[in-house]
N, C-alpha and C positions, 0 to 999 in steps of 0.2 A: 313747785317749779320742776320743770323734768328736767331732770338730768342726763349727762352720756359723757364716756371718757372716750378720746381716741388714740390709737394706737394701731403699732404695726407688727402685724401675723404676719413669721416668715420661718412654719412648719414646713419644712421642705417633706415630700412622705410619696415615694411611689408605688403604686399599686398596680399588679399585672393581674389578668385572667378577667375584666370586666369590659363592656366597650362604655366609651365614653360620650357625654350628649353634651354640645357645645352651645354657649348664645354668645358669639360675639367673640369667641376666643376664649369664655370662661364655660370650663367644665365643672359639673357638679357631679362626683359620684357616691355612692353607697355598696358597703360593702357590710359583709357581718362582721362583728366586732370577734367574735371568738363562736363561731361555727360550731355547733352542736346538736345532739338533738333535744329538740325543741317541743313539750307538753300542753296541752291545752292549760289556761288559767295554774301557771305554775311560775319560773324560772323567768326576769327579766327574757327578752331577745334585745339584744344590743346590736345598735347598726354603725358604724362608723360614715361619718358624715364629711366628703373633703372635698373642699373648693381651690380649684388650680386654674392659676390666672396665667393664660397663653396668650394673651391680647399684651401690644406694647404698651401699654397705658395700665396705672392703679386701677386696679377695682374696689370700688367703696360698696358695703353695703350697712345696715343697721341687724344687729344682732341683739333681739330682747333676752335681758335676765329672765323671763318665761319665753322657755324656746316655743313653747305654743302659737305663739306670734311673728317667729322668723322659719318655720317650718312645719312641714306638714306631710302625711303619708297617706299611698290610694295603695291599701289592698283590694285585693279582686279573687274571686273565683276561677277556675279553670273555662268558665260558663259568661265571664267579665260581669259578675256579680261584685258591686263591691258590699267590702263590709263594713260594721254601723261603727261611726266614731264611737271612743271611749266617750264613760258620763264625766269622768276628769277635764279629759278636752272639752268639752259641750257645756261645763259649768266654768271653765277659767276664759273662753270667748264669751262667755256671757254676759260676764259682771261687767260693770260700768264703773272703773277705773283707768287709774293712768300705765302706760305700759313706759319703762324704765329700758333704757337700750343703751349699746356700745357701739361706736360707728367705727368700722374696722377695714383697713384698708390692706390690701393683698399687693404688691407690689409684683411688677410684669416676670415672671416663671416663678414664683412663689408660690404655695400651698396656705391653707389655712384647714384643722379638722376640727370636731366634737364630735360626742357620742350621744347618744339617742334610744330610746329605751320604747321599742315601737306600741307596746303596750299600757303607754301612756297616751297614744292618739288611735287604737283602732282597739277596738272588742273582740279578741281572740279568743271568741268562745265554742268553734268548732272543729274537731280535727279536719285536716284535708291538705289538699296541695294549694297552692298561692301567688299571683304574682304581684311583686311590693317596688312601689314608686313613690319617690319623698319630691316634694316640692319645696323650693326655699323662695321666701319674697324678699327680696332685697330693701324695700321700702315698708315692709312688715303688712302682718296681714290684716285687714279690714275688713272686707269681703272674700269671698269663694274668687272674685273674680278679678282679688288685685295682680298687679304685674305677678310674675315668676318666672323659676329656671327649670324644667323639670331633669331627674337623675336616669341613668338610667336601671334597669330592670333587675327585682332581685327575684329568686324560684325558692320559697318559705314553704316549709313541710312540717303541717302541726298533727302531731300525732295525739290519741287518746290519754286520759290520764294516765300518769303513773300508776304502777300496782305497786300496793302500800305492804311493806316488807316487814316484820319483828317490830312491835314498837312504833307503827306508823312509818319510821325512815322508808321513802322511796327503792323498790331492787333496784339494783344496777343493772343496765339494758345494753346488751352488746349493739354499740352504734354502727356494723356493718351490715345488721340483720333486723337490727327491731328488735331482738329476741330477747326473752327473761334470761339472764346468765342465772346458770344454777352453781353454787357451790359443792362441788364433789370432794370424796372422802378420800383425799390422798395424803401422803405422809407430809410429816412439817419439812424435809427439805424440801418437797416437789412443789408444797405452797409459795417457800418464799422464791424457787424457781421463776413460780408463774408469774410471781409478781415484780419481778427485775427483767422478766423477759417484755412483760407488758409496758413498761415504764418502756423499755429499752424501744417500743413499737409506736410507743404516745399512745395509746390505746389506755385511756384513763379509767371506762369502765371497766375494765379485766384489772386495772392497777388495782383498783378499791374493795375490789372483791373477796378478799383473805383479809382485809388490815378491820381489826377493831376499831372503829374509828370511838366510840367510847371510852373503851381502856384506855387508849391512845389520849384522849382529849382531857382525861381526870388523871392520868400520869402527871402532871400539871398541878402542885399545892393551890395554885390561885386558881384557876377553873373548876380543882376539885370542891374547895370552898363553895363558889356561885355555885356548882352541879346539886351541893348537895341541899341550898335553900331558894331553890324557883320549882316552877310546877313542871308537868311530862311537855306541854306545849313549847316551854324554854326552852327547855331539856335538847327536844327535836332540831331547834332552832340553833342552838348553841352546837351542835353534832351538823346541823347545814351549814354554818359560818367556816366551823374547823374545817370541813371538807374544801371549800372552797381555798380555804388560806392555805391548805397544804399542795394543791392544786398550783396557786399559784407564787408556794413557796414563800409564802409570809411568815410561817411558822414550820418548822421540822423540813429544813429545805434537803436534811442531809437524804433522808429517804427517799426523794424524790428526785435528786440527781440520777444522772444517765452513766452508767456506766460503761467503758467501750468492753470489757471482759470481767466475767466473774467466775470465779469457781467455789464453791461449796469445801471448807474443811473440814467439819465435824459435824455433826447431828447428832445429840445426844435426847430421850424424852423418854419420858412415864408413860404413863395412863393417861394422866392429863397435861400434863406441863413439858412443854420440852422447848430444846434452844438449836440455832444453826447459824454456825459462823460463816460467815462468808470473806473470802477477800475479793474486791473489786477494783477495777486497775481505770482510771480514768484518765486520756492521751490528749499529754495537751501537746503544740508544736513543736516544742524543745523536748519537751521530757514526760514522762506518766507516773502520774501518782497514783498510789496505792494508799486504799482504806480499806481496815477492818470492821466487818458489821458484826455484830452479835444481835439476832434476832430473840426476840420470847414469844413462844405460843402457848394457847392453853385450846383443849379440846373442847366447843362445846356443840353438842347435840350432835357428837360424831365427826363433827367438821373441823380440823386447826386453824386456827386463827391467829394474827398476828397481834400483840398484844401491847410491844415497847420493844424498843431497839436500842441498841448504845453503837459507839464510832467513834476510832480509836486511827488517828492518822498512822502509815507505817513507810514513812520516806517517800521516796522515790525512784527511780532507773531509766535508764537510759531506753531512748525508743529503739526500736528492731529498724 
């Protein structure tokens, strides 16, 4: 027997910088969930999916637990070449089962989103440039040619593989350029410089470019544990997850904070090993707090690297 629960979606979520494509007073748009650059056959692309009801009346529609059947996406070529569905999508419309859905109703200026993982529905197997349109069926999909809303236009730029860095990990690719960022041989303050200036810019490939993210992830007794009984493909794996979580501050958020000022106290280092203190003043409305970081670097193959850090709160003071 099918089942479906109902209920009511009332995401409120605005979104500026896209135009919007109407049926009836319901807009459907698409946006990237977290804008990046984007690899052939690599890294999820995430598209944020959000239904806003401008009509004076609810909007119902049927939402399946396989979004495969309440949505859909037409990339194209710069040429309006489209390109070939995934074999995921082509084998879950296939089978000859029951689809399971949620009828969900959007009440008049209310929002409704999900996210969407577009290489679940198209074959991104070639670099290039792209234009990307999601279709949602409100009655779910049956054929190519049941009802729909279509979104409006997204501009998707799949660049060539990564180039495979120490160890397989991905380089890190300056996203204003394309370009391989090259690690240069500069002193351990000027590294952890670069890397508080680049935090301080959202510039996340320049963030990662000094930090060990190894050292950094087996600093860790329970990680170092798993590191040291899975094989080099875990390995890689568990070094892609870290990156990611520190990114977005699931783990080690302290390094990752923005700081509004910092200045450098000490730099002290060997041959190979050395440390830089930094204080960092972070301004909130009322007042600015001040932490102290203590950096660890170790030199390898000429380069300082960042290795573990410690963070030591030190008050507060009044704003200027």
């Amino acid at each position: 027997m099918r089942k479906f629960w109902q209920f009511t979606a009332f995401i409120i979520l605005g979104f500026a910088g896209f135009y919007n494509v109407q049926a009836d007073g319901i807009e459907f748009n698409i946006r990237f969930f977290d804008r990046q650059i984007y690899y052939v056959n690599t890294d999820p692309v995430y598209v944020q999916v959000t239904i806003n009801n401008q009509s004076p009346n609810p909007f119902r529609f049927k939402l399946a637990d396989e979004r495969a059947f309440s949505i859909d996406f037409d990339i194209r070529t710069m040429t309006n070449r489209p390109l070939d569905q995934a074999d995921v999508l082509i084998r879950k419309r296939s089978q000859n089962s029951q689809v399971f859905f949620r009828e969900i109703a959007i009440e008049s200026g209310e929002s409704f989103s999900f996210r969407e993982d577009i290489r679940d529905y198209i074959n991104l197997a070639q670099p290039g440039s792209y234009r990307v349109k999601a279709r949602i069926y409100p009655e779910l999909y049956r054929t190519s040619s049941a009802y729909s809303i279509e979104s409006n236009y997204l501009a998707l730029n799949l660049r060539p593989a990564v180039i495979p860095g120490p160890g397989g990990i991905p380089q890190d690719i300056d996203i204003t350029t394309g370009a391989v960022l090259v690690r240069q041989s500069i002193p351990p303050d000027e590294v952890v410089s670069y890397m508080i200036r680049a935090r301080q810019a959202s510039q996340w490939d320049r963030f990662f470019l000094y930090l060990d993210l190894e050292a950094m992830l087996t600093n860790n007794p329970v990680q170092r544990r798993r590191w040291l009984t899975v094989n080099e493909q875990e390995r890689q794996q568990m070094v892609s997850e870290y990156r990611t979580n520190l990114q977005n501050s699931v783990v080690d958020g302290d390094i990752s904070l923005i700081p509004t000022r910092f200045d450098i106290e000490q730099t002290v280092y060997t041959n190979n090993e050395g440390t830089v203190i930094v204080l960092a003043r972070f301004r909130n409305p009322d007042f600015t707090q001040l932490r102290r970081y203590k950096y660890y670097l170790e030199r390898k193959d000429n380069i300082w690297m960042i290795v573990n850090y410690t963070v030591e709160g030190m008050g507060t003071e009044a704003n200027d």
